[in-house]
Structure formats: structure tokens, C-alpha cells
N, C-alpha and C positions, 0 to 999 in steps of 0.2 A: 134438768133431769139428774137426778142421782147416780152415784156411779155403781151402785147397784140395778138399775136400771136397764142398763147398757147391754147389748143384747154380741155376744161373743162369738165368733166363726173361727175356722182353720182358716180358710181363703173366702175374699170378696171379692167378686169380678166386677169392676162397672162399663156396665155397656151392655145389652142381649143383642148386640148385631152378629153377625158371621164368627168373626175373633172370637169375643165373648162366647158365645153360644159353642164355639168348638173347644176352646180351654173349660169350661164347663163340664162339656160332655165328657172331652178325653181325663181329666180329671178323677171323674167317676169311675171312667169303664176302668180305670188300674187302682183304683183305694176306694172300694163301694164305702165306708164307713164316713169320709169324707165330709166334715161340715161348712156345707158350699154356700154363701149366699148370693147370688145375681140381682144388679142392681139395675135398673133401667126404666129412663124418663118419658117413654112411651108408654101406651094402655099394652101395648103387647110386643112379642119379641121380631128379630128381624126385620123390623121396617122399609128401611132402605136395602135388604137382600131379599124382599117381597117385588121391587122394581126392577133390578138387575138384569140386563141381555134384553131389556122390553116384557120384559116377564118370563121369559126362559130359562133366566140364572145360568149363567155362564161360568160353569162353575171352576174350569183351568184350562189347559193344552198340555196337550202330549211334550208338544218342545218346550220345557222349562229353562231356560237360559239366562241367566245373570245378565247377559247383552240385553234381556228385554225390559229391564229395568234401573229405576232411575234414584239419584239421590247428591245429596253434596260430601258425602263419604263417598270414599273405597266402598265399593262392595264386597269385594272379592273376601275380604273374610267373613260375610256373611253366604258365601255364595253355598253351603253346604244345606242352609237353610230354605233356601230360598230353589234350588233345584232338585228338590224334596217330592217326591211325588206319594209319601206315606197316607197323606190327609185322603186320596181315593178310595183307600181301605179300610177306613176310618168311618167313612160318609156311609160306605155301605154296610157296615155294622150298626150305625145309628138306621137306618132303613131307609136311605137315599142310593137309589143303583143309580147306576150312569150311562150314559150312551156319549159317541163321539161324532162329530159333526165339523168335516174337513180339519181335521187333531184338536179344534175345540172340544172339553168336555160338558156336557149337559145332564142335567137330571134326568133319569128315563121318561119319566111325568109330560119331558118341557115345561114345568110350571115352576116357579119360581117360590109360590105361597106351598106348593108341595114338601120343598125344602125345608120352610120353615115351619111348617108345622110337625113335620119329621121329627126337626131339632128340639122344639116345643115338647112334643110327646115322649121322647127319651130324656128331656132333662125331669118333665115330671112325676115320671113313672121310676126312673132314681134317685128323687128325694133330695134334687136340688132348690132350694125356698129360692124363688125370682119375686120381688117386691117392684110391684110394676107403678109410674108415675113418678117416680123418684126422684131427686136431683140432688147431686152432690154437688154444696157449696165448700165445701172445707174437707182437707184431710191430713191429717198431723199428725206424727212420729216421734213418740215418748214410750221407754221404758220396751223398748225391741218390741212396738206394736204399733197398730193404725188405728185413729179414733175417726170415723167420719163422721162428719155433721156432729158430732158431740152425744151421741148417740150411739154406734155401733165399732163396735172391737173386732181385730183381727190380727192373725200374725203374718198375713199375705195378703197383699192387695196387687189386682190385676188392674190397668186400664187397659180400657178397647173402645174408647168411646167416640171413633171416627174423627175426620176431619172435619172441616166446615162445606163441604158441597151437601147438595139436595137438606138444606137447614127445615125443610118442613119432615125432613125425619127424622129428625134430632140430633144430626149432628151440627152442634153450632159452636164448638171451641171449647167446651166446657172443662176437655183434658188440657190443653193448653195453659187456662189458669191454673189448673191443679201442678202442673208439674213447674209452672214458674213458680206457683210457692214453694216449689220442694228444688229450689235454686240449681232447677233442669232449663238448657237455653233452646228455646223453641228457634228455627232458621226463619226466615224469609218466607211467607207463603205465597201459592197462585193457583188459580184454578186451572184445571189438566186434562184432557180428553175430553175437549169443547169443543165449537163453533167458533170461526174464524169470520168476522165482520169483514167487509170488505166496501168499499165504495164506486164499484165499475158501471158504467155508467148506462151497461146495459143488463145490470143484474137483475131488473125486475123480471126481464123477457126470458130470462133462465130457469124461472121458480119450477122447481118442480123435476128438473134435469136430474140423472144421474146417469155416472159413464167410468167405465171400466179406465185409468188411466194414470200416469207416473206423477204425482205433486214432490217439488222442491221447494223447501225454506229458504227463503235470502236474507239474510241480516247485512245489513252496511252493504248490499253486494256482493256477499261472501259468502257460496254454498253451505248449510249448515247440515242438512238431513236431507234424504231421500225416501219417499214413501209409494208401493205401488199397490191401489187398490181402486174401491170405488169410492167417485165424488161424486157429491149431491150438492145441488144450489138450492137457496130459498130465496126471499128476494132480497136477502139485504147481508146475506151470509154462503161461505163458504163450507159445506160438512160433511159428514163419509168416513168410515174409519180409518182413512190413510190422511183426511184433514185432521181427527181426533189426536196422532198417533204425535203430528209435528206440532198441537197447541203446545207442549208442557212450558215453555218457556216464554210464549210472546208476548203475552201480557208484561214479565221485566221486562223486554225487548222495547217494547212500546211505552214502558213508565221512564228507562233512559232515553228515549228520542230517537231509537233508535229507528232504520227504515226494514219494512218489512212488508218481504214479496211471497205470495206462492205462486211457481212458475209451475203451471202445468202443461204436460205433454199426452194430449188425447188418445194418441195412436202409437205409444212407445213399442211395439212390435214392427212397425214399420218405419223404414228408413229411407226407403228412397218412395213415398207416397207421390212424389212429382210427376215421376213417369207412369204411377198409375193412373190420376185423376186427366194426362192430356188427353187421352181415348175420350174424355166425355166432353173435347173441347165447342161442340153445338150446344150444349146444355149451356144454361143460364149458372151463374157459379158459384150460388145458393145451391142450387140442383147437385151441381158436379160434387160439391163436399159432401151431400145427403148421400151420396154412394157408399160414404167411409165413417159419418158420424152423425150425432143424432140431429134432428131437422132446425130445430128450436139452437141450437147452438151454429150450426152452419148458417142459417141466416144472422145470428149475433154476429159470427165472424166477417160475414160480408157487409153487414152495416157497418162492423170496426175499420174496415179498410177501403170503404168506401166502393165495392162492387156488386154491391145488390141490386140485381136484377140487369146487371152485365153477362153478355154471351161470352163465355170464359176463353175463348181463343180469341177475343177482341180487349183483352185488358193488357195491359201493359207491364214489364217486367218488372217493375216498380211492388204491382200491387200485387202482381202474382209470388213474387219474393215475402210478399209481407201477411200473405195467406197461409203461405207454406208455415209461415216462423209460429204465428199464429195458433197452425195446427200442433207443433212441437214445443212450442215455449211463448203461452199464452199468459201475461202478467197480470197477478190480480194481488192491488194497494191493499194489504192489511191495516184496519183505523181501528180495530177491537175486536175481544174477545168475548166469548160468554160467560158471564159470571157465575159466582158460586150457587146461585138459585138451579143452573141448569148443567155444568160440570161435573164431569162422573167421579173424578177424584182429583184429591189437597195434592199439590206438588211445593213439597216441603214438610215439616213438621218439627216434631223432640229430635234432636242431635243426636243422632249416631254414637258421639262421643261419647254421651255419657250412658253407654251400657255397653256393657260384656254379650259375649256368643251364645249367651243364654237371655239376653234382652233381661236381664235384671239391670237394677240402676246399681253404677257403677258409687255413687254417694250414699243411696239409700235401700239399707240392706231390705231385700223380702218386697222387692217393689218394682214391677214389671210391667212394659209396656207393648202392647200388640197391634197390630194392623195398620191401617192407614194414620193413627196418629202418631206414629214414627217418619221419618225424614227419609219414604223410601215409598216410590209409587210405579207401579207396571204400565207398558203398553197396551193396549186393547186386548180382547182374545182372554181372557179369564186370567190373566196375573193377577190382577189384585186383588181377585178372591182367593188364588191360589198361595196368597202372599198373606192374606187371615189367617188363612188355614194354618199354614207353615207357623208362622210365629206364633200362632198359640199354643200349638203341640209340643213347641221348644221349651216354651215358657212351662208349660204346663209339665213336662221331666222333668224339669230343674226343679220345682216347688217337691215334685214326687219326691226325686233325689234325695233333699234334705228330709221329708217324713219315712222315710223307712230306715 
């Protein structure tokens, strides 16, 4: 191609997911003159914020807190970003209103493809060009500009081009090479707000369970997190958002050898459940736990301890000790996690380090990174879309900043 050819922009974003699609828009709504181009290797925009919440798009919480997220940096000097609640009144000028739902926020819609065509329709009724199918293999930094693919010029380039979870919506690392060629150090990654494999021996009999109850991490033996919500069992897995909330790490956990338990406690509002369950000591001791948990789990704990289909004032303190324990601190072997096919987000990413409070790169001027391909991921509850949001609105000042 000629370099007459070359087709020249003010800003290039690559990626039309959530990030993308909000530096886009906020872009416009403050410099309508703005020549935007959006780059993205799907047929259409939002892909993977089309699945999000089950399709509900979850789209933040009311309690924004730097506590709820994660990264191999300090946070703390990003924390002004990231407890940011501006992107609400953002969403609802593009034409997404919201509702709350126990301080989760949601689209009014509850539709998830509602949002994205929201964003779809303001970006193209403000005349920002999205060249859809795309893929960037190259992008290179001569003469205080960006050449991508050898092809297209710019004096700002944005990445948003997600992590590598849910890879059938295109996020498959593509920023990661980009940014090692541009001698950025990507950390360590793993998959994050997954399914926890487990191998109990009576987990098939569980498929399909779920129970309001306290889950603990054990590494080496050593309390690591605390989570209270609901679990759900499948047959071969642990999951529920308070299982989602303690994967982010176990996968390293488990590639150094290390051991890994989640201990849960069924009934953690009750303390002294002993002296309630002896009133049902004529029931069978199956029966007697069905008073306090669910059925299919009360017989798993009576086949673990050996009293199923024992009259519960007829067992011995042995096994009646190891019911109780059972009910409060029931062990289940962590052997794997779910990988990045089914992981809601990248736990790791670009280095912290190298960019400023405006997520510019701190080597390569006019050169900004957003959303989950940064080295910083939320817990459950809409952080990490609230964490698109936030860093692209940042990003998207800064670029302002320098054109006025």
C-alpha cells in the first residue's frame, strides 16, 4: 500500500467491547468533530457485554470500593478511578437508564443486547466509522504516530481488546502481543470468576444443589478468603458467586502444588445447631438434618459419616461430633479450575507499571490501555464492567485534554 493510501484518524480504538464502545462514545459526546475510528474483529459490537449477568448486564454496584478489586499493583493510586460512579450518567445519556437490583446496577431493559445496541446506535448516529471483522496484527510508533497493520494512521490509539476468557468472542490475547511489541510486560495470567473442580466422592449425588452458606479458601492450610453467598454443586464442580468470588488465584495455587481446600459452613447463622437437631433424636439422621438443610445434601452428609439410615439418638458421639463438623466445616479437594473457555475474566494482564493515572503508556506517548487488558480485575456484582467504564472515561480526558 502507498503511503498515500493510508487512511488517517485523530483516535483509533481497538476493540468495540464495553471499554471500547464507552471511550468511543464519551469521546464524541465532548469533541462532536472528533475523527474516531473503532476497530473490531467481530461482525458486530459488544459480544461478550451481549452475555454478561446471563444476559442481564450487570452493569456496576452502588458500593464501589477498591477492596473489591484485584491486581499485582497498589491500587490505591488508581483508587479515584476505579470508585468512580460518573459512567451511570454517562450510560444514561447514551440511552441505557438503569435500575438496581439488591445495589447491583442493571439496565432498565434487563437485556444485555439492549445495551449494546444502545451503544451501537449513538456511536453511529455520531459518526464514529467501526470497521467491523478486523484484526490487528501489527502496530508501530514512528514520527509521533501509529501505523496499524501498515495501513491506517493515527495520533492516538486506544486498546480495549479484553482479556483471553469467553475466546469465542474474541477476546483471545490479541492486545497482549500488541503491547509486548511495544516493550509493555504482560504479568502472569489465570482465569478468574470460575468453577472450582473438585473430586468428593460424593459430588455426583449433589448436582444440582444450591445453599445459602459461608465458603473458605485453604491454601497449605492457611485461611486465605472468606466468602458468604450462594453455592451450587454440579457433578464434578464447585460454583455460586461466593465460589466465583475465591477462584482468582487457584489455578497458581494448584500449578505450584500447592493444597487447596474450600471449607464450607452450611448454617453459618447458627452456632449451636446441636442442641437444636437433639429434639428430632427419633428421626433417622438423614431426616433429623433435613430439618436444617437441603435433603440431597443431608443424605450426602450421612453417607460421609457413615449414619444413613441410623435413628439419631442411637449413634454414637464419635459420629455425631463428625456430623456437626460436617455441617460447619465440610472439606471439599480442589483438583481444577475452569478454564478460560468458561471464566468470566483474565486475572492478570499489561503491568500497572507501565502507565500513569491516566492509563497512558508511560514509554509510548498517545498510547492507552483500557479494561480488563490491564493487570486489574473486580469481584462479582458488576466491577468489571464498572471498571470498562471507569478506564475508558479516564482515558478518554486525557486524549480530550491534549486536543483543546
Amino acid at each position: 500500500m502507498n503511503s498515500g493510501d493510508i487512511m488517517k484518524y485523530d483516535v483509533v480504538i481497538i476493540g468495540a467491547g464495553a471499554s471500547g464502545m464507552m471511550c468511543s462514545s464519551f469521546l464524541k459526546s465532548r469533541m462532536k468533530d472528533l475523527n474516531i475510528l473503532l476497530l473490531e474483529k467481530n461482525d458486530k459490537v459488544g459480544k461478550k457485554l451481549s452475555i454478561t449477568g446471563n444476559g442481564k448486564c450487570n452493569l456496576g454496584n452502588n458500593d464501589l470500593k477498591v477492596d473489591y478489586f484485584h491486581s499485582n499493583n497498589d491500587l490505591n493510586s488508581f483508587k479515584n478511578i476505579i470508585e468512580n460512579n460518573e459512567y451511570l450518567d454517562i450510560l444514561k445519556n447514551i440511552g441505557i437508564l438503569t435500575t438496581e437490583e439488591n445495589g447491583r446496577i442493571y439496565p432498565y431493559s434487563m437485556q444485555a443486547i439492549s445495551v449494546c445496541k444502545s451503544f451501537e446506535r449513538y456511536l453511529i448516529s455520531n459518526d464514529v466509522k467501526i470497521k467491523y471483522n478486523y484484526t490487528v496484527n501489527k502496530v508501530v510508533y514512528t514520527d509521533n504516530e501509529y501505523i496499524i497493520n501498515d495501513e491506517i494512521k493515527s495520533r492516538f490509539v486506544v486498546l480495549a481488546t479484553g482479556g483471553i476468557t469467553y475466546p469465542k468472542t474474541g477476546s483471545t490475547g490479541d492486545g497482549y502481543k500488541i503491547l509486548k511489541s511495544l516493550n509493555h510486560r504482560i504479568t502472569n495470567i489465570y482465569p478468574s470468576l470460575t468453577y472450582l473442580m473438585t473430586n468428593y466422592k460424593y459430588q455426583k449425588e449433589l448436582q444440582g444443589v444450591r445453599v445459602n452458606a459461608k465458603a473458605s479458601l485453604i491454601v497449605d492450610n492457611k485461611l486465605e478468603k472468606e466468602e458468604t453467598g450462594q453455592v451450587q454443586f454440579t457433578k464434578n464442580a464447585l460454583s455460586g458467586i461466593c465460589i466465583f468470588n475465591l477462584s482468582r488465584n487457584v489455578k497458581r495455587y494448584l500449578d505450584d502444588n500447592k493444597s487447596v481446600i474450600i471449607s464450607i459452613d452450611f448454617i453459618p447463622e447458627c452456632d449451636n445447631i446441636d442442641d437444636y437437631l437433639k429434639q428430632f433424636k427419633n428421626y433417622k439422621s438423614q431426616e433429623a438434618l433435613s430439618c436444617v438443610i437441603n435433603n440431597k445434601l443431608a443424605n450426602v452428609i450421612c453417607k460421609d459419616t457413615n449414619t444413613y439410615d441410623k435413628q439419631f439418638n442411637k449413634i454414637d458421639s464419635k459420629s455425631f461430633y463428625n456430623i456437626m463438623d460436617k455441617l460447619k466445616n465440610m472439606n471439599f479437594k480442589i483438583i481444577g479450575v475452569g478454564d478460560y473457555l468458561v471464566s468470566q475474566v483474565t486475572n492478570g494482564g499489561a503491568s500497572l507499571d507501565n502507565f500513569n493515572n491516566s492509563l497512558e503508556s508511560k514509554t509510548n506517548h498517545n498510547l492507552y490501555v483500557i479494561g480488563e487488558l490491564l493487570d486489574i480485575d473486580g469481584d462479582c456484582g458488576g466491577y468489571n464492567l464498572s471498571w470498562a467504564f471507569n478506564s475508558a472515561i479516564v482515558a478518554a480526558k486525557d486524549i480530550i485534554s491534549k486536543l483543546v
